[in-house]
NUKOLMAR-31927 format. One line per 2 residues: number of its first residue (from 0); their letters; for each residue x negated, y, z of C-alpha. Coordinates in steps of 0.02 Angstrom, whole numbers, plus 50000, padded with zeros to 5 digits. Each point is the difference from the previous one (the first is absolute). Layout:
residues N
NUM = A = X,Y,Z  ...
end
This chain:
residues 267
0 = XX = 57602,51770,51348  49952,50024,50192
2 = XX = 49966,50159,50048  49996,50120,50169
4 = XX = 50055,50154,49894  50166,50086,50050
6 = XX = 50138,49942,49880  50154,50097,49920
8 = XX = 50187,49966,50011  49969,49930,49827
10 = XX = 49864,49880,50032  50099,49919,50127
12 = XX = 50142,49981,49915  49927,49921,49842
14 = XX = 49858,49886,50150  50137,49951,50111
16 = XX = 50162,49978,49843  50117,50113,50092
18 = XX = 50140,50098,49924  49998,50171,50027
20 = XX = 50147,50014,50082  49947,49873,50137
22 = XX = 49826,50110,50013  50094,50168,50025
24 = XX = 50108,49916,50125  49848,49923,50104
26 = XX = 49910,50176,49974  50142,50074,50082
28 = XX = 50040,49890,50119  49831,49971,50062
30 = XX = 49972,49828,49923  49837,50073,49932
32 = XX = 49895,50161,50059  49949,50116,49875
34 = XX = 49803,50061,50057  50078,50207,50005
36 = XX = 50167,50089,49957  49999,50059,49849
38 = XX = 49965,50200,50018  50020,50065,49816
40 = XX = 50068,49985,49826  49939,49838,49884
42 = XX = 49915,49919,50173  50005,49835,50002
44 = XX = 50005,49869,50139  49841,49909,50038
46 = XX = 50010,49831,50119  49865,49924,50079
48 = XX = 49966,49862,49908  50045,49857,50112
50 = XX = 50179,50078,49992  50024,49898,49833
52 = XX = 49965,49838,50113  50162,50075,50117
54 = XX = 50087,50015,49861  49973,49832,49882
56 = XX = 50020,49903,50197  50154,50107,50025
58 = XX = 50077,49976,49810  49986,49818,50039
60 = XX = 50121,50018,50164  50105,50112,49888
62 = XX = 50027,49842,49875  50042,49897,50161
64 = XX = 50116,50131,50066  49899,50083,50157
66 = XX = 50084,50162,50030  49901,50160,50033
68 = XX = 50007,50002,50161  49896,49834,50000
70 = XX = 49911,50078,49886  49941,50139,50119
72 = XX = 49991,49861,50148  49866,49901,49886
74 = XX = 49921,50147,49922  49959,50063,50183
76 = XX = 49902,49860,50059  49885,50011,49806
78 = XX = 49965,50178,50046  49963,49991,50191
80 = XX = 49866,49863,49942  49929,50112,49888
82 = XX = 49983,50130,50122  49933,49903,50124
84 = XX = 49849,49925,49905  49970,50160,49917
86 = XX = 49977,50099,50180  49892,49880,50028
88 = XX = 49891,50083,49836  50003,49786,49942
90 = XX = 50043,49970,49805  50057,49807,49959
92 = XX = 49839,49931,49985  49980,50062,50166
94 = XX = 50139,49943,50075  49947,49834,49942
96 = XX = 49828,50009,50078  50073,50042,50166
98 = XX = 50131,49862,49978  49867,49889,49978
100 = XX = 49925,50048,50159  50152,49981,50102
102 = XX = 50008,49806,49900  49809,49977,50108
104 = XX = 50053,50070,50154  50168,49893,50004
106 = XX = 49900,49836,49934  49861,50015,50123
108 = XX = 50133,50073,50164  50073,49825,49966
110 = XX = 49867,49898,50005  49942,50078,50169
112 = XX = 50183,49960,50039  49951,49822,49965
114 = XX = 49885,49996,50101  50068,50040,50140
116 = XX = 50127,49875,49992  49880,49859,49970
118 = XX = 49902,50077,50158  50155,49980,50103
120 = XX = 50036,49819,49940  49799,49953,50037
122 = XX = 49989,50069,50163  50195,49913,50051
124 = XX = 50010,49855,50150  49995,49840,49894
126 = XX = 49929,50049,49842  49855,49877,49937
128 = XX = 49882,50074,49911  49897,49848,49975
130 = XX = 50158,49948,49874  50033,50154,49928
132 = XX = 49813,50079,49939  50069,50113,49849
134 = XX = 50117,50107,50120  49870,50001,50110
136 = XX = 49892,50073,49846  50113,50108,49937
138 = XX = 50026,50085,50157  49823,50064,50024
140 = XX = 49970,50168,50061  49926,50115,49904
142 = XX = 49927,50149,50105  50075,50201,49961
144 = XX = 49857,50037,49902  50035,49844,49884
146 = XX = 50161,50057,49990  49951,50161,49934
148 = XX = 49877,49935,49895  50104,49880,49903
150 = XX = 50154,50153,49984  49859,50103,49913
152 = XX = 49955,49866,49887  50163,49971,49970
154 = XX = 50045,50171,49961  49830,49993,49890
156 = XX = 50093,49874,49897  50148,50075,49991
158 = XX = 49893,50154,49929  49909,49909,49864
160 = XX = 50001,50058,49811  50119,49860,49964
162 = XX = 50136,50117,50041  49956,50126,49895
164 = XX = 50071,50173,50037  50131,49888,50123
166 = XX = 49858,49968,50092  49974,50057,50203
168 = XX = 49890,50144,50026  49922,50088,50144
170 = XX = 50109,50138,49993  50169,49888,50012
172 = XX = 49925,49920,50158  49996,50179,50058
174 = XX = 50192,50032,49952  50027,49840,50087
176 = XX = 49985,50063,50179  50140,50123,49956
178 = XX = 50115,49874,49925  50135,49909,50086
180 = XX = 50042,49814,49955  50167,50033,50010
182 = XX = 50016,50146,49883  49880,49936,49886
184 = XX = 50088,49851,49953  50161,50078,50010
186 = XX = 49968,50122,49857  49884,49857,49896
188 = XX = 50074,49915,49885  50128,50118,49978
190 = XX = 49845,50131,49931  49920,49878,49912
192 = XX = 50184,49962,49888  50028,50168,49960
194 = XX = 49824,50037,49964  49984,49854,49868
196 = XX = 49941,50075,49823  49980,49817,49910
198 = XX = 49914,50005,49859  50022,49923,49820
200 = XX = 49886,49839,50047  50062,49961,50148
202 = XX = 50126,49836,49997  50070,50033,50150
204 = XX = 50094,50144,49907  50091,49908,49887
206 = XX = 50095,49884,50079  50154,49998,50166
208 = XX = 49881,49895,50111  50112,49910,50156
210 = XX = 49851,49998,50104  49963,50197,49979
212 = XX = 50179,50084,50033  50043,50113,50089
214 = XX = 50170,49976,50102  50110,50145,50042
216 = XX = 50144,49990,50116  50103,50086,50173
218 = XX = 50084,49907,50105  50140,50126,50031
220 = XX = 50101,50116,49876  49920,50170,50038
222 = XX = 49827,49919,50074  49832,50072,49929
224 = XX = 49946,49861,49875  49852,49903,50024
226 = XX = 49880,49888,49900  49855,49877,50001
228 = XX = 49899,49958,49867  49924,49801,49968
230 = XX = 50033,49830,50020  50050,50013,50169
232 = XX = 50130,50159,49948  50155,49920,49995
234 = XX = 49980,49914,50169  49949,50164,50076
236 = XX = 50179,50039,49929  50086,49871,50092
238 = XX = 49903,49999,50144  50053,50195,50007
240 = XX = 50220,49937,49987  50015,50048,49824
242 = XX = 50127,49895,49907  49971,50065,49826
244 = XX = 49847,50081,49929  49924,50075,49839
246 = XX = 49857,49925,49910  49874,50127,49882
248 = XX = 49844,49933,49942  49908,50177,50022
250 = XX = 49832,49952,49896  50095,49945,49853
252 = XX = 50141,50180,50000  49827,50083,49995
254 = XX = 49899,49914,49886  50142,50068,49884
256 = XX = 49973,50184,50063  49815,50018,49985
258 = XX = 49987,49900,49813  50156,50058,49931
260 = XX = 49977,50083,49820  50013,50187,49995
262 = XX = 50172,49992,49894  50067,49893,50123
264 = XX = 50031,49824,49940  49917,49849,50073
266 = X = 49954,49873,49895
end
């Protein structure tokens, strides 16, 4: 069952189907972060609870023969996501809302874009605009407080109650100005894979899905691993020089996690 509690050695172990050899290993070895050290007799280690989601992504790269040092490489990039969204005080339906914002501004920076272009091609030596009325429509000006106007509404959309909790809000068009593109997306999707709690009626969870992997891989022995997550994944892999890559369908690993009976047996 999903939940935002802290979690014991135990509970991770019986969430996530490790051994407990393996666990005391990746406790020791850094694979996992206990919350505090233990500071008494009978203590026992509590986890935040999106440490079970490291460890049923990182049991999964065990079966496939990742090393720990990989481990640590992958486990990295999870946790600077984490702490990046959360010093920006956003939860995951949050980080959505603001995603969705960046999805306007991106949409409506290209059409402006587009405009342009077609401006250029209108106002060239030789082009008849008699013969070619829908670029010369499409290329109409609108003034800078159009533009502005049709943003808000825009953003007004992308704010409705449709969205539910997901949806933008005032104060994440605040945290906006304070937010670089560039960091944003580079932490994304790998927050919003770690951060997954699916829950028993979601059919997503049950399944390996091709088109929702996520693709591990380095392209040198010793390199810090890196990973995309999509449709698009796997090219981002070759694009990058990998020759060989790993494959994890995150959702499904997790699905097993958060609805996995308390003795530990999945049906």
């Amino acid at each position: 069952m999903p939940t935002q509690k802290p979690i014991l050695r135990g509970d991770i172990m019986v969430k996530a189907a490790i051994p407990r050899d393996v666990m005391t290993f990746w406790v020791r070895g850094g694979v996992l972060r206990p919350m505090e050290a233990p500071t008494g007799t009978g203590f026992k280690l509590r986890f935040s609870w999106y440490e079970a989601n490291i460890a049923a992504i990182m049991n999964q790269l065990r079966i496939l023969g990742v090393k720990i040092e990989g481990m640590l490489s992958i486990g990295r990039v999870y946790r600077e996501a984490i702490a990046y969204f959360d010093g920006l005080g956003l939860n995951r339906n949050q980080v959505y809302g603001l995603w969705s914002l960046f999805i306007v501004e991106d949409s409506f920076v290209a059409r402006m874009l587009r405009q342009a272009e077609l401006r250029n091609l209108v106002n060239s030596p030789g082009f008849d605009r008699d013969k070619n009325p829908s670029i010369v429509a499409a290329f109409v000006d609108l003034s800078e407080d159009e533009q502005e106007e049709e943003l808000k509404e825009a953003m007004l959309a992308a704010a409705g109650e449709a969205h539910g909790e997901k949806r933008l809000t005032r104060e994440i068009a605040e945290i906006r100005e304070n937010v670089e593109r560039e960091d944003f997306y580079r932490h994304l999707h790998a927050y919003l894979t770690v951060t997954e709690q699916p829950k028993a009626d979601d059919p997503a969870g049950h399944s390996a899905n091709l088109e929702e992997m996520t693709y591990f891989w380095r392209t040198g022995e010793g390199d810090e691993y890196r990973f995309a997550w999509g449709p698009k994944a796997s090219g981002e892999a070759t694009k990058d020089g990998a020759k060989a890559m790993i494959a994890v369908d995150v959702t499904a690993v997790l699905y097993e996690v958060w609805n996995r009976p308390e003795h530990g047996t999945f049906p």
